[in-house]
N, C-alpha and C positions, 0 to 999 in steps of 0.2 A: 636140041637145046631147050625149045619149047617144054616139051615132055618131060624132058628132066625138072623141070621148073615145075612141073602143075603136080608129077610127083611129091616132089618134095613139100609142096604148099599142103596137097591131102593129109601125104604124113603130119604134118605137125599138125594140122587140125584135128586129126583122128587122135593125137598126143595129148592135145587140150582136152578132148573129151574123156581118154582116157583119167588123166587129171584130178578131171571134175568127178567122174564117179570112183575114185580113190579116194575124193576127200570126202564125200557123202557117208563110203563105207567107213570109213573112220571117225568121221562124227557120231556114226551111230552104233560102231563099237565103245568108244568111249563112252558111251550114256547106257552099255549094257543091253543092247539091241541087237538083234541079229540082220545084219545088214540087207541081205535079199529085200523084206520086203520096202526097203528105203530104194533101195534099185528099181525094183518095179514100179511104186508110186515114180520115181524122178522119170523114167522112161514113158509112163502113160500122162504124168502131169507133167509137171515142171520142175528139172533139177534143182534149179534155185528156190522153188518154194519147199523141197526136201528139206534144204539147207535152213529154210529161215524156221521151219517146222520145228525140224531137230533142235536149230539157237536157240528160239523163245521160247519152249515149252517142256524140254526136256534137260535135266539138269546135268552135269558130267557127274560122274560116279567116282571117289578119290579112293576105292578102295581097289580099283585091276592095275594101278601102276602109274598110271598117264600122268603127267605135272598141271597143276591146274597153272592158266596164265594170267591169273586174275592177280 
């Protein structure tokens, strides 16, 4: 029962982080970016400073389809 438990706790962790670098690659497709190397910086730095990278400084592009949510 144990096991079963510390399984399932991994999985969803490993889900979260999956997650997280789903939304990084999507952020930085959305801004016309080729995601990789938003991957690598998030993997050697910090995902979330990927993330705040991409928000302040890179604008979304209205023209590959995306809904702007502004």
């Amino acid at each position: 029962m144990e096991s079963i438990l510390t399984l399932g706790v991994l999985l969803f962790f490993f889900y979260l982080i999956y997650l997280l670098f789903a939304h990084i690659g999507a952020m930085a497709r959305r801004r016309g970016h080729n995601p990789w190397p938003w991957w690598v910086i998030s993997v050697l730095w910090s995902p979330f400073g990927s993330i705040a990278i991409l928000w302040l400084f890179f604008a979304i592009k209205s023209n590959d389809g995306w809904r702007r949510l502004s």
